[in-house]
C-alpha positions in Angstrom: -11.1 -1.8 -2.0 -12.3 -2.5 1.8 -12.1 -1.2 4.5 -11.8 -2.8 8.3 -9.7 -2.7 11.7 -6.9 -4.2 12.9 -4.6 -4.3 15.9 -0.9 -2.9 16.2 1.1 -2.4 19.3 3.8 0.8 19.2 7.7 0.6 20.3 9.8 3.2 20.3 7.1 5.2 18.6 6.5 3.2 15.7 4.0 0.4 14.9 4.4 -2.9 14.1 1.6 -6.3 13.6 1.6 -8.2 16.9 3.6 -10.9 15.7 5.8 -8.3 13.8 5.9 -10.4 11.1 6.2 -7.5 8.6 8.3 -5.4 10.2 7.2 -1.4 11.2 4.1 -0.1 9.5 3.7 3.6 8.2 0.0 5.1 7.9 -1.0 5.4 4.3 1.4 3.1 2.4 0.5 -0.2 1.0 1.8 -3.3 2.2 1.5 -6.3 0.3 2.1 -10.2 1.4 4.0 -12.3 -0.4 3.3 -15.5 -0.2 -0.3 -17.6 0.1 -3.0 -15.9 2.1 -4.4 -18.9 5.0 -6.6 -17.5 7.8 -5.7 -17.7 11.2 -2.1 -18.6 9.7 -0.7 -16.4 6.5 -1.6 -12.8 5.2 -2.8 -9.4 6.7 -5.8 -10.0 9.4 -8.4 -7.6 10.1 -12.2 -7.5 11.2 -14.8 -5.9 9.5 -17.3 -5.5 12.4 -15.8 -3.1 15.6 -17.1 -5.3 18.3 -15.3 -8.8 16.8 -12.1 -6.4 16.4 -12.3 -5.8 19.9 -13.2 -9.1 21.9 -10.6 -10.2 19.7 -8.1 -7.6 20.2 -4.1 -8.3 20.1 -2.4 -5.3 20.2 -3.4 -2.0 21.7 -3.4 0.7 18.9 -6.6 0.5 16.7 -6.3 1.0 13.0 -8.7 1.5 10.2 -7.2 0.0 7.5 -8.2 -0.2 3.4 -7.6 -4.0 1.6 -7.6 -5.3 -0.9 -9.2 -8.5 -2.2 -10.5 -10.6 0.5 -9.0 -13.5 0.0 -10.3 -15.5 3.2 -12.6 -15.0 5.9 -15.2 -16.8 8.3 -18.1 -14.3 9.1 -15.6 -12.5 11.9 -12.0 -12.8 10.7 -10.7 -11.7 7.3 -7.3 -11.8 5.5 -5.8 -10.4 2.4 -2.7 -9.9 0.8 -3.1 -6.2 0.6 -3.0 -3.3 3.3 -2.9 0.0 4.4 -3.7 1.7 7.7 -5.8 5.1 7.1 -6.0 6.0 10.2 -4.9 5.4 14.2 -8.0 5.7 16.6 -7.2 7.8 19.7 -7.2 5.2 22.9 -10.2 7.1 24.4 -12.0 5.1 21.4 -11.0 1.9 22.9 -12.0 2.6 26.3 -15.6 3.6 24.7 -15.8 0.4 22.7 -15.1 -1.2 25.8 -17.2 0.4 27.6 -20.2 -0.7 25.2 -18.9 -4.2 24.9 -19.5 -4.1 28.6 -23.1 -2.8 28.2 -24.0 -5.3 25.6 -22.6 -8.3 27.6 -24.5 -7.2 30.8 -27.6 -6.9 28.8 -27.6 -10.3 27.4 -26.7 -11.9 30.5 -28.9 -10.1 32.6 
């Protein structure tokens, strides 16, 4: 197994994908898709580098989440039809990596 981040957004405390299109997600179960994996279209989504999850952020709650076989991917963006979210990163986490993102983008623009 892999591991990378991914993107939820909560209601009514509990989280669901973006598009909620696999209904509410619990930490440490496995999900799996049904279906034919396509990326950008079909299948669980998720970035294995921290600064692609976040300039590419839908969602607001950042997970890191195990998977299983990747199953398609371009360099940035990954999907499989296997997941499970190990852990929720407090929100201070996002402001840091946005913070960074920030200093990284000034740098190589200045």
């Amino acid at each position: 197994m892999a591991l990378g981040l991914r993107f939820f957004k909560e209601e009514d405390g509990k989280l669901y994908s973006v598009n909620r299109n696999h209904g509410e997600w619990e930490i440490g179960k496995w999900y799996t898709w049904d279906g034919p994996v396509v990326l950008y279209k079909s299948g669980f989504h998720y970035y294995k580098d921290p600064f692609e999850a976040l300039m590419n952020r839908q969602g607001y709650i950042l997970a890191l989440v195990e998977v299983g076989k990747e199953m398609a991917g371009d360099g940035n963006k990954f999907a499989t039809n296997k997941m499970q979210i190990l852990q929720i990163y407090p929100t201070v986490f996002l402001a840091i990596m946005a913070a960074a993102a920030a200093d990284a983008a000034d740098a190589a623009y200045a």
